[in-house]
C-alpha positions in Angstrom: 25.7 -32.5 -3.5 26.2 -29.2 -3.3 25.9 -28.1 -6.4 22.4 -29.7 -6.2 21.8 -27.4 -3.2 22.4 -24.4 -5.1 20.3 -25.3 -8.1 17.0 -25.6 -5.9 18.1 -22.6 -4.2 18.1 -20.5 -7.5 15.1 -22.4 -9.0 13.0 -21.2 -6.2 14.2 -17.9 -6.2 13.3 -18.0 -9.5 9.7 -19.4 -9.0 8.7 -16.7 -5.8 10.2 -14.4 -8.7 7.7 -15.2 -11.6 4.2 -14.4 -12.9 0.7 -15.6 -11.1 -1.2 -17.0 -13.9 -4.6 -16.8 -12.5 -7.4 -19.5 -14.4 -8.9 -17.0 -16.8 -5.4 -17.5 -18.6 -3.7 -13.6 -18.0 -0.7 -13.4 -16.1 -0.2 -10.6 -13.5 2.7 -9.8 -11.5 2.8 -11.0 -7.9 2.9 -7.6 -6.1 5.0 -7.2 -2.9 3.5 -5.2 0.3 4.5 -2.0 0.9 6.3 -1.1 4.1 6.9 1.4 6.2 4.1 3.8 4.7 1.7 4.9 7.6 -2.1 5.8 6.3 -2.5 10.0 5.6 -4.3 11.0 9.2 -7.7 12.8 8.1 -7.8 16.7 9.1 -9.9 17.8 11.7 -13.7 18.5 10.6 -14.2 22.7 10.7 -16.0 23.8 13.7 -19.9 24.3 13.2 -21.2 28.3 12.7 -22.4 29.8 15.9 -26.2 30.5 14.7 -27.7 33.5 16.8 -31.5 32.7 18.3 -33.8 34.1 16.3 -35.7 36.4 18.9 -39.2 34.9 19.9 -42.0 36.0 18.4 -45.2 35.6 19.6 -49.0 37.9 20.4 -47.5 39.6 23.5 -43.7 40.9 21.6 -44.7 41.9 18.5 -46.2 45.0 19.4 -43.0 45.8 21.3 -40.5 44.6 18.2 -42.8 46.6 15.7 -43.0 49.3 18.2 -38.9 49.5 18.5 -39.2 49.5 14.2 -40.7 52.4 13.5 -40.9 54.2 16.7 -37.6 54.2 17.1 -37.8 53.2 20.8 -38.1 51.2 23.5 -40.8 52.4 25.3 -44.2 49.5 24.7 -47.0 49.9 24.1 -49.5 50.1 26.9 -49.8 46.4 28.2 -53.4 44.5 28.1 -54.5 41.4 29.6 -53.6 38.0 28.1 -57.4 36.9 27.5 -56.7 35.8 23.5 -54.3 37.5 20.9 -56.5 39.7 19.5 -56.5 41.9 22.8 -53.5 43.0 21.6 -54.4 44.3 17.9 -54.5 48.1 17.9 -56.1 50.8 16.7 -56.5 54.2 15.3 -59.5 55.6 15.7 -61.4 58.9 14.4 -64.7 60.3 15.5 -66.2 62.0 12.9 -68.2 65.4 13.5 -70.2 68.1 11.6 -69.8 71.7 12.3 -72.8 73.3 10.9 -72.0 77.1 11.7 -69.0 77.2 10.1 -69.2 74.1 7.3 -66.4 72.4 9.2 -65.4 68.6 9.6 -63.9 68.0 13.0 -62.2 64.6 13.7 -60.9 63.8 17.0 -58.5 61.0 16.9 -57.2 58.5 19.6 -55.8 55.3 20.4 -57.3 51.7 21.4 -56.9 48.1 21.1 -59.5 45.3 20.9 -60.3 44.8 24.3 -60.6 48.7 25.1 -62.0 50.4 21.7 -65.6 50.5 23.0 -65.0 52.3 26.4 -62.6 54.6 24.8 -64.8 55.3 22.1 -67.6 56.1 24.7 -65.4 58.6 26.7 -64.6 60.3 23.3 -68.2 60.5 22.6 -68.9 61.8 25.7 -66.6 64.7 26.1 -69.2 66.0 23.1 -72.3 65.2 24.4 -72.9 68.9 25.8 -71.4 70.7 22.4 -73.9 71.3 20.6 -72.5 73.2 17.4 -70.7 69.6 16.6 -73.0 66.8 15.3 -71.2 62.8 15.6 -71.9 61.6 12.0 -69.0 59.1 12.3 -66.5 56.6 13.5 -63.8 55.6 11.6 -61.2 52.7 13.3 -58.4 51.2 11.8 -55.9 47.8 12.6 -52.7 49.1 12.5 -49.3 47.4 13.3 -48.4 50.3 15.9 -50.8 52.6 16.1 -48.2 55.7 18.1 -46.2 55.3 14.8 -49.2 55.5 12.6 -50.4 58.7 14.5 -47.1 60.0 14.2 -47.6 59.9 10.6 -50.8 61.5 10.4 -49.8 64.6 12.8 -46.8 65.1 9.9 -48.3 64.5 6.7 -51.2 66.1 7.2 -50.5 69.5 6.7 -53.2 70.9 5.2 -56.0 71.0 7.7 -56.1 73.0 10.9 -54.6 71.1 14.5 -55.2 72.0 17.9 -52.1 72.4 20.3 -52.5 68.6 21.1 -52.6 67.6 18.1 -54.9 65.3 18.3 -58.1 66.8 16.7 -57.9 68.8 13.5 -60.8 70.7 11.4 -61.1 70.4 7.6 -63.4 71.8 4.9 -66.7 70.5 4.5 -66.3 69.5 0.7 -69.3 67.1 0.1 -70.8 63.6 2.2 -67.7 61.7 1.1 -65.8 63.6 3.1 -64.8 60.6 5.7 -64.6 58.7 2.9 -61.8 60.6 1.3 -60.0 61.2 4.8 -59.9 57.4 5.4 -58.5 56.8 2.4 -55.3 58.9 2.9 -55.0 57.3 6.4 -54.5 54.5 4.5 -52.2 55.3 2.0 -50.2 56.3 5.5 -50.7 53.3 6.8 -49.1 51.3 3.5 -46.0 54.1 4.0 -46.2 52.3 7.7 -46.3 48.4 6.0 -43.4 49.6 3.5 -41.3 51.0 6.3 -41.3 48.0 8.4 -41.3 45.5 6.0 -37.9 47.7 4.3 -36.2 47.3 7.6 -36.5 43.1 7.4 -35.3 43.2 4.2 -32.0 44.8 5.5 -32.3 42.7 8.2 -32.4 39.5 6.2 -29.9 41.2 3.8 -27.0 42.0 6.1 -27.6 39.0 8.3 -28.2 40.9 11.5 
């Protein structure tokens, strides 16, 4: 009886012991479950970059920002009222005059914006209303992104006419009748210097991350 006992014991051992033969015909070992091995915990997800706010830019800062560019500054410009964006575009105006005596141009210039550039025109007219060895043959305005900055430039580069202790109105030669012509054109060619300089200092901006 007993040794009966221990043959069924060792033929089961045997059987929990041997291949599965699974229906398509191929054997495979019977494979025990692994104990005591704990799943790998996950590391911790990296914290998120702190991304700065890009400053907000809209009609009533960008004079300032362009202003603190390539002035250098922080003083704004001269504040006008909200009525629509364009009251804030400003300009660089030139009134353009003949001095017959002498064959001289004389160009007075000054600064405006949208909203103002007809009444500051007139007051600039008028301060030559009674002067009458100067003949107004000309206006001359132009959109600039800060027009201090741009006057600046003007009062610097141009070197070769003859300034007034303000600075602000200079005589030149009277060459021939495209004479404005010719003068607007170099403002211009200041004014890309202006465009370069500003767009430059994004670049380094954008470059260095800042």
């Amino acid at each position: 009886m007993e040794s009966i006992t221990q043959e069924n014991n060792k033929s089961s051992s045997v059987s929990a012991n041997s291949p599965v033969i699974n229906i398509s015909g191929k054997v495979e070992p019977k494979q025990s479950p692994t104990r005591g091995k704990k799943k790998p915990v996950s590391a911790p997800p990296p914290p998120e970059p702190v991304i700065a706010v890009a400053p907000k830019i809209n009609p009533a800062t960008f004079p300032v920002i362009s202003s603190r560019i390539l002035l250098k500054a922080d003083v704004p410009p001269a504040a006008v009222p909200r009525i629509n964006p364009s009251d804030f575009d400003q300009y660089l105006c030139f009134l353009c005059l003949d001095k017959p005596a002498t064959r001289k141009r004389v160009y007075h210039m000054y600064l405006s914006n949208e909203k103002d550039l007809e009444r500051d025109t007139e007051r600039v007219r008028k301060m030559y209303d009674n002067k009458k060895d100067l003949k107004i043959v000309d206006r001359t305005f132009m959109v600039t992104l800060c027009a201090r900055s741009l006057c600046h430039r003007v009062q610097k580069k141009l070197t070769d006419v003859a300034w007034n202790k303000q600075k602000n109105i200079f005589e030149t030669d009277w060459i021939g009748e495209r004479d404005v012509w010719n003068l607007s054109e170099r403002i211009y060619k200041l004014q890309y210097e202006e465009l370069a300089k500003f767009f430059n200092y994004i670049k380094f901006l954008s470059a260095t991350n800042s």
